[in-house]
C-alpha positions in Angstrom: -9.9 -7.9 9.4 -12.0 -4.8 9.0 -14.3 -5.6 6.2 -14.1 -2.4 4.4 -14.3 -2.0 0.8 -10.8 0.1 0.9 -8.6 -2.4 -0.7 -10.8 -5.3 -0.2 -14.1 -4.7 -2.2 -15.7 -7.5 -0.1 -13.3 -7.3 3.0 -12.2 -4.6 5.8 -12.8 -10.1 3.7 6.5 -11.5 11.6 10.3 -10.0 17.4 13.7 -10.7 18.0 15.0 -9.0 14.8 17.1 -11.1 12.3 20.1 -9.3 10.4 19.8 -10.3 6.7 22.5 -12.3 7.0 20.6 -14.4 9.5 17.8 -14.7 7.5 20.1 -16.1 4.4 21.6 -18.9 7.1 18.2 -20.2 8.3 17.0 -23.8 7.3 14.5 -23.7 5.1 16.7 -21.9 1.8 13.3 -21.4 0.0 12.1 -18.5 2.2 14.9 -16.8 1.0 14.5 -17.2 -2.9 11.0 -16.7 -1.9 11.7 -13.4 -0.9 13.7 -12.9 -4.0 10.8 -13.5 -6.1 8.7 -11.5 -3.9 11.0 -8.7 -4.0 12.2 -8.7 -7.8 8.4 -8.0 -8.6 7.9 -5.2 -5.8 4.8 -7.6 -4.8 5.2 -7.4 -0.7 6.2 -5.7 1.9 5.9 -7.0 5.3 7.5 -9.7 7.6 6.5 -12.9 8.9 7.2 -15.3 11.7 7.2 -19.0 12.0 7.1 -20.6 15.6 7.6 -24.2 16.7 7.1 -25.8 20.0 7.3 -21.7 21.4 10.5 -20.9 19.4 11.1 -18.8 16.3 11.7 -21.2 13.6 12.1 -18.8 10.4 11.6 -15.2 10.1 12.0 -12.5 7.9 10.7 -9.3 6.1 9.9 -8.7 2.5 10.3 -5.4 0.3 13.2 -4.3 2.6 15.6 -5.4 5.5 14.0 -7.5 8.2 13.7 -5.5 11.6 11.3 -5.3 14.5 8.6 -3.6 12.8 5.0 -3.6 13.8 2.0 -3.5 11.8 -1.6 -2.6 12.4 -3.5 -6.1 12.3 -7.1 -5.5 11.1 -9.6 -8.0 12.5 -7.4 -10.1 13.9 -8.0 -7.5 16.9 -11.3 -9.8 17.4 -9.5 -12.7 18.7 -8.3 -10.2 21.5 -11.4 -8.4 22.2 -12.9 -12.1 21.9 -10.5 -13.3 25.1 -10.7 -10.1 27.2 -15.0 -11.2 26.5 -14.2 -14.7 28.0 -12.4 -13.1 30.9 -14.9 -11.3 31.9 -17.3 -14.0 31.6 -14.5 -16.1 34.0 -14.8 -13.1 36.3 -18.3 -13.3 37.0 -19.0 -9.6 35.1 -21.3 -11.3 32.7 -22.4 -14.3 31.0 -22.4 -14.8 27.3 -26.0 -15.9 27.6 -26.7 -12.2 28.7 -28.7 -10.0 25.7 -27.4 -6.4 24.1 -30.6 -4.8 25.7 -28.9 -4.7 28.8 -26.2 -2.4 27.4 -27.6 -0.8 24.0 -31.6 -1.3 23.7 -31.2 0.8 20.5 -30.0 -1.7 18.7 -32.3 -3.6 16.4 -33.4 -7.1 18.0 -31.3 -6.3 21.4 -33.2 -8.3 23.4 -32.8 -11.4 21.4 -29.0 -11.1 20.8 -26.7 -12.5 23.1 -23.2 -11.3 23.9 -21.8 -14.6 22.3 -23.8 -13.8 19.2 -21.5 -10.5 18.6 -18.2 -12.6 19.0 -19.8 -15.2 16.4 -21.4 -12.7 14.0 -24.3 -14.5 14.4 -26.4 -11.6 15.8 -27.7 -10.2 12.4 -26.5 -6.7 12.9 -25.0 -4.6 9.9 -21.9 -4.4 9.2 -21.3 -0.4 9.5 -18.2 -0.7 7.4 -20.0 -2.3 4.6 -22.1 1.3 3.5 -21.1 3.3 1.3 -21.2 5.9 3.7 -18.4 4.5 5.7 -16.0 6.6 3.5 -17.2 9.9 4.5 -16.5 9.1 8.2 -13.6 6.4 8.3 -10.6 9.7 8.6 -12.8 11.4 11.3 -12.9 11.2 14.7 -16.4 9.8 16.0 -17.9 9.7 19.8 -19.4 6.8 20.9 -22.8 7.9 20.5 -22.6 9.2 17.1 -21.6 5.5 16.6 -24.4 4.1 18.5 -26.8 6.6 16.7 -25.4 5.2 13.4 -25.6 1.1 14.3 -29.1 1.9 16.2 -30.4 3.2 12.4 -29.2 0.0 10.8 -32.2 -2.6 9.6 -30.7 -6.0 11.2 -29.4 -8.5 7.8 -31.2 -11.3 9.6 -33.2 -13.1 12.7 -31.0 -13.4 15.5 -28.9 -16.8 16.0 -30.4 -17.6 12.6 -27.6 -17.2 10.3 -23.8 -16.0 10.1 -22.8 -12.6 9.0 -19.4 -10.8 9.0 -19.9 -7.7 10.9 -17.3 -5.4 12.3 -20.5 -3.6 14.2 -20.3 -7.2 16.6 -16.5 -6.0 18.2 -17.1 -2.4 18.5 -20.3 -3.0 20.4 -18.3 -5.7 22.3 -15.6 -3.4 22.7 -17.8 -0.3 24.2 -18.9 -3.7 26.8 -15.5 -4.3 28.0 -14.9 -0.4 28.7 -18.1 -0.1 30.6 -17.9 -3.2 32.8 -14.1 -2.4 33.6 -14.5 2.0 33.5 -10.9 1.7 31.0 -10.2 1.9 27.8 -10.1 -0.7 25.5 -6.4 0.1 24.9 -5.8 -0.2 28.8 -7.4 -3.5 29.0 -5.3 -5.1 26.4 -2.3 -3.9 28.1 -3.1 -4.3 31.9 -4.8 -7.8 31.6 -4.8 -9.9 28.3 -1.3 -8.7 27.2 0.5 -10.1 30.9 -1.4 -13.4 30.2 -0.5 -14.3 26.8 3.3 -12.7 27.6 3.7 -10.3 25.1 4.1 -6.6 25.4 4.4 -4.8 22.3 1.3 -4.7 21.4 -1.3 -2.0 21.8 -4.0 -0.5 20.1 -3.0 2.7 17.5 -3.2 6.0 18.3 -3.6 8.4 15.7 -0.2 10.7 15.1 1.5 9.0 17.6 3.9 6.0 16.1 6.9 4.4 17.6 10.0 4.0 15.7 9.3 0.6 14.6 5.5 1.0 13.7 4.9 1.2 10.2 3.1 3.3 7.4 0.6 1.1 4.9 1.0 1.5 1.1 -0.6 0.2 -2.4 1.6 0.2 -5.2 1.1 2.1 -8.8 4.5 2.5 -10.3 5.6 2.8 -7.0 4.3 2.5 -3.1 2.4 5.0 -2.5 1.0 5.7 1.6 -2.3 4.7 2.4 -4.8 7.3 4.5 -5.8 5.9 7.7 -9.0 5.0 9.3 -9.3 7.6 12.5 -8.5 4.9 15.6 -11.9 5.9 17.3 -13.9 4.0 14.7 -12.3 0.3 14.8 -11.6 -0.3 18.4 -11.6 -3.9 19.0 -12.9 -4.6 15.3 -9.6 -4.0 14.0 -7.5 -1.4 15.6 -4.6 -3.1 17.4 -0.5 -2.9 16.4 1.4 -5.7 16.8 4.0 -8.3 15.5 4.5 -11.3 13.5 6.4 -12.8 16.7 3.6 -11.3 19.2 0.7 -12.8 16.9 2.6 -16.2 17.4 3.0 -15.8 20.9 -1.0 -14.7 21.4 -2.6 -17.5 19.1 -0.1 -20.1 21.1 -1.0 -19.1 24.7 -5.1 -19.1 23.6 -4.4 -23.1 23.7 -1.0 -24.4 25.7 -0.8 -21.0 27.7 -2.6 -18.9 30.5 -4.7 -16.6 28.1 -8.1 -18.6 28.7 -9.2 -20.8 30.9 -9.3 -24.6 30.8 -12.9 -25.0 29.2 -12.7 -22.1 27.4 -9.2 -23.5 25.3 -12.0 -27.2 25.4 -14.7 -24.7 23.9 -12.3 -23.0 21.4 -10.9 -26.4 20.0 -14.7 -27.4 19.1 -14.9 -24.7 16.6 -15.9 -26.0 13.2 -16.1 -22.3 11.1 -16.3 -19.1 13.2 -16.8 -18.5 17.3 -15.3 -16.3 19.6 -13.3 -14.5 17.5 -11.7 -17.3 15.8 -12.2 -19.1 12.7 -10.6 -22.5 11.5 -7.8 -22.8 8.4 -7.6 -25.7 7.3 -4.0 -26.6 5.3 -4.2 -30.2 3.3 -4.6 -32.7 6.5 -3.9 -30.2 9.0 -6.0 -27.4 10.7 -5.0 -23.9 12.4 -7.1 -21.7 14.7 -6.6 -18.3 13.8 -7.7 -15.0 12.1 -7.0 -12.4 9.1 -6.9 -8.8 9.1 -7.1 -5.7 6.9 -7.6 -2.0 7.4 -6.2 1.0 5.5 -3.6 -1.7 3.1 -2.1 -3.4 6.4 -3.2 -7.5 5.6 -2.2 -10.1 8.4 -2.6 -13.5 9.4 -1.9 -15.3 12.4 -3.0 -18.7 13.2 -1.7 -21.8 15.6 -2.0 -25.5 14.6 -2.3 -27.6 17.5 -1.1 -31.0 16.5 2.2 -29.8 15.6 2.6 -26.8 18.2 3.0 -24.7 15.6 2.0 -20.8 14.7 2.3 -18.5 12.0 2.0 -15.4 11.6 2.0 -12.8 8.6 1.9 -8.4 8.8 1.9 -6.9 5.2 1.9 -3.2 5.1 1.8 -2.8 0.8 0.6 -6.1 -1.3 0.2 -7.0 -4.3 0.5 -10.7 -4.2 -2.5 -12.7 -2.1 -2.1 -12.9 1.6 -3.7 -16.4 1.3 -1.0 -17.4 -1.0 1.6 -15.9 0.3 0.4 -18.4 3.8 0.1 -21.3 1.6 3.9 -20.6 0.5 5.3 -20.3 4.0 3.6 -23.6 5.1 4.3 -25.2 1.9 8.3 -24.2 2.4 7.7 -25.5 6.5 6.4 -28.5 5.6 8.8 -29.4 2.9 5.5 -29.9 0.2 7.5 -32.2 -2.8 5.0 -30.4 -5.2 5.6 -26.9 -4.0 6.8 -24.3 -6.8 7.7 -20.6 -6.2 5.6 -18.0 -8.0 5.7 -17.0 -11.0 4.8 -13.6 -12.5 3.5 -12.7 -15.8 2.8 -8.7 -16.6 0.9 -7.3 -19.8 1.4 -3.7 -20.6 -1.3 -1.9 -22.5 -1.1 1.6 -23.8 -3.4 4.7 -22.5 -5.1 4.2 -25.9 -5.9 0.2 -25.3 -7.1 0.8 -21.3 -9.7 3.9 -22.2 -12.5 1.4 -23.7 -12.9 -0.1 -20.2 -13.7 3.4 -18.4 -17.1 4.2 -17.0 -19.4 3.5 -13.9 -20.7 0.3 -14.1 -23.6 -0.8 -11.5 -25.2 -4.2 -10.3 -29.0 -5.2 -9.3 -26.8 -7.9 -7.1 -24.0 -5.5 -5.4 -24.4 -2.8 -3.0 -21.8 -0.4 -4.5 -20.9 0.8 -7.5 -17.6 0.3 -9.3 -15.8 3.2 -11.2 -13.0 2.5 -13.8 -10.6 5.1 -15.0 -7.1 5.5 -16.2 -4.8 7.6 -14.0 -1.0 8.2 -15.6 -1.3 5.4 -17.9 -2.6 2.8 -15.2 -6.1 1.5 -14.8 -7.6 2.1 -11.5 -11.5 0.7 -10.4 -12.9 2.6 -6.8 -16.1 1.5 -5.5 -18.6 4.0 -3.7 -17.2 5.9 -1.0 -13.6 4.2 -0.9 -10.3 4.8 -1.9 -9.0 3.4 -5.1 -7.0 0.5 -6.3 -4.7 -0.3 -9.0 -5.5 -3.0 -11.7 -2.8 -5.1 -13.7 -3.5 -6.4 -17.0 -3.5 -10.4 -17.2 -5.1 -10.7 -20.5 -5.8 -7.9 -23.0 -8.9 -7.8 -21.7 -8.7 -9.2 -18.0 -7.3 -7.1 -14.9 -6.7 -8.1 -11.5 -5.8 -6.5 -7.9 -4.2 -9.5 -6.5 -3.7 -7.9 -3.2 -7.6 -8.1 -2.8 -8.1 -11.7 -5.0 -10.3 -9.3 -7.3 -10.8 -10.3 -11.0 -12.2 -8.3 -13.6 -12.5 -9.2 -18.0 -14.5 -6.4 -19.2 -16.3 -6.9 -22.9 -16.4 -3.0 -23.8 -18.9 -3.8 -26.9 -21.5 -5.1 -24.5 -20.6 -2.9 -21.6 -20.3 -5.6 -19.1 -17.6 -5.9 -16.4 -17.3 -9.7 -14.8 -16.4 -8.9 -11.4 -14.7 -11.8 -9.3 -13.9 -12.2 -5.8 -13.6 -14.9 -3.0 -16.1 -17.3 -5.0 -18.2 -15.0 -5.7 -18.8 -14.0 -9.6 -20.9 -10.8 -10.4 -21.7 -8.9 -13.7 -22.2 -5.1 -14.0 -23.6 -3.1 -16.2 -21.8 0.6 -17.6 
């Protein structure tokens, strides 16, 4: 996923259409009173695939008819730029032992990271998305070298190979590779040579002002869903800028193991991974474990991921959220799996007047966070929007406790001490106003 701090904070970190009728009949009857849930709260929209031994399973669409809409897919684009890398490599255009210097000597430490170090973010290099100048530039188209210039004036996070860091610089750089030792565009590529092998073909990169009918718009709700700006397409490239479909997702993750997408040691290499390595990372669900990726750019979330053992794959394209993507997984394979303990969701709302949401308005700041948080109340809702980035809307859980599920973010704010408590992903912070 492109780890921006849009509507992440900390992150940038479902096609053979159905008739509703259809998705009522299928075998698994808790999808559909999921969906009822789902949709009685206005917490999703999106669609979502389940596929078994190469067939569809279950599938369906939340926050509106089911159809064969497409969705941009954030950083699960990795995974692809990751095989067309391992293609190459199989073609005898490079080895992932080669060093960046070779292709960007600007960069900090090029001559001591190695292509493989970009496609396990182990190279140290900045994650571009993560400053809080990223907003200024994300709606604007940028040339290659103005993004060069920009990753070449980063200070490296860390000493090559020497530790793991989440960095949506890796893919663009690897993408900018690919073009060079090919002379096409990263968009070609994935349609001339990885999309034939994995046997999809509705799946490209976006284009900016030109849709198809089935592609859809991303939105965050406040009373209502309201359409997200996007990120111009020159910026993501292989980070995090390909469309596609809960059904293609299946069909990708499948073929990177029983299909023709990789080679033989290559599917040997990928099934080693323990957390993170060519653009895939490991999910691991009670005794069972997936392959896979997440994305998010510009509201879109996705998920797709393929357990081995059972021949399975699942895949998940939200274009508005306010329910957890990682949840909303959890309730699919709970409903698949036919989990005894498994209990819909439940939702619980607060409502607080203008009068009880203005004490928790102001900037508040942290020695231990590189962006600052603002709080305000817009038409009687309480929005938070760190440096640079859109903002986000924040439901009351306690009187005084908010969340953005969407994101996982949790904030209680103590007004007579000036201190927001800022949670996400494990990670527990205090600001100051």
């Amino acid at each position: 996923m492109l780890k921006t701090i849009a509507i992440g904070i900390l992150s940038w970190i479902l096609v053979l259409p159905l008739s509703l009728n259809a998705q009522a009949e299928n075998k698994y009857p808790l999808l559909d009173s999921l969906k009822q849930v789902l949709d009685a709260n206005n917490k999703v929209k999106g669609s979502y695939c389940i596929y078994a031994k190469g067939k569809v399973v279950a599938e369906g669409s939340f926050g509106g008819p089911h159809g064969p809409w497409k969705y941009r897919v954030g950083s699960i684009s990795k995974t692809f730029t990751a095989m067309l890398m391992l293609l190459a490599e199989d073609e005898g255009k490079i080895n992932l032992d080669d060093t960046l210097s070779s292709w960007f000597p600007s960069i900090k430490n090029a001559d001591r990271i190695s292509l493989r170090m970009l496609l396990n973010h182990s190279s140290g290099i900045h994650n571009f998305t993560n400053d809080a100048s990223f907003g200024q530039i994300m709606q604007t188209k940028q040339s290659r070298s103005a993004m060069i210039a920009r990753f070449a004036a980063m200070e490296s996070d860390f000493e090559p190979g020497t530790d793991f860091g989440y960095s949506n610089t890796n893919f663009v750089l690897a993408s900018y590779i690919l073009e060079d030792l090919y002379q096409k565009s990263i968009g070609d590529l994935l349609l001339e040579k990885l999309n034939p092998l994995a046997e999809i073909e509705g799946t490209y990169f976006f284009e900016e002002n030109k849709k198809s009918e089935s592609e859809v718009s991303s939105y965050f709700y406040t009373n209502d869903w309201v359409e997200m700006p996007a990120t111009h397409p020159s910026i993501p490239l292989g980070a995090g800028g390909i469309v596609s479909s809960p059904l293609e997702l299946c069909k990708f993750m499948r073929s990177i193991h029983v299909g023709n997408t990789t080679s033989e040691e290559n599917k040997t290499r990928i099934q080693a991974i323990e957390n993170y390595d060519f653009g895939i990372m490991t999910f691991p669900f009670f005794d069972k474990q997936a392959f896979g990726h997440n994305g998010g750019i510009d509201g879109f979330q996705s998920h797709a991921s393929y357990f081995p053992q059972e021949d399975l794959a699942i895949a998940i394209c939200l274009n508005g959220s306010q329910y957890p993507l990682n949840d909303l997984s959890l309730d699919l394979l709970s409903i698949y799996f036919g989990k005894a303990d498994y209990k819909l969701p439940e939702f619980k709302n607060i409502s607080l007047s203008e009068a009880e949401l203005r004490p928790f308005i102001g900037l508040y700041k942290s020695d231990n966070f590189p962006l600052d948080i603002s709080i305000e109340v817009k038409e009687g809702e309480l929005f938070g929007q760190a440096s640079g980035q859109p903002s986000f809307p924040l439901s009351a859980t306690d009187k005084n406790v908010f969340e953005f599920k969407a994101a996982g973010i949790r904030m209680e704010f103590m007004p007579e001490d000036n201190i927001m408590n800022f949670e996400q992903g494990g990670a527990k912070i205090q600001f100051k106003r």
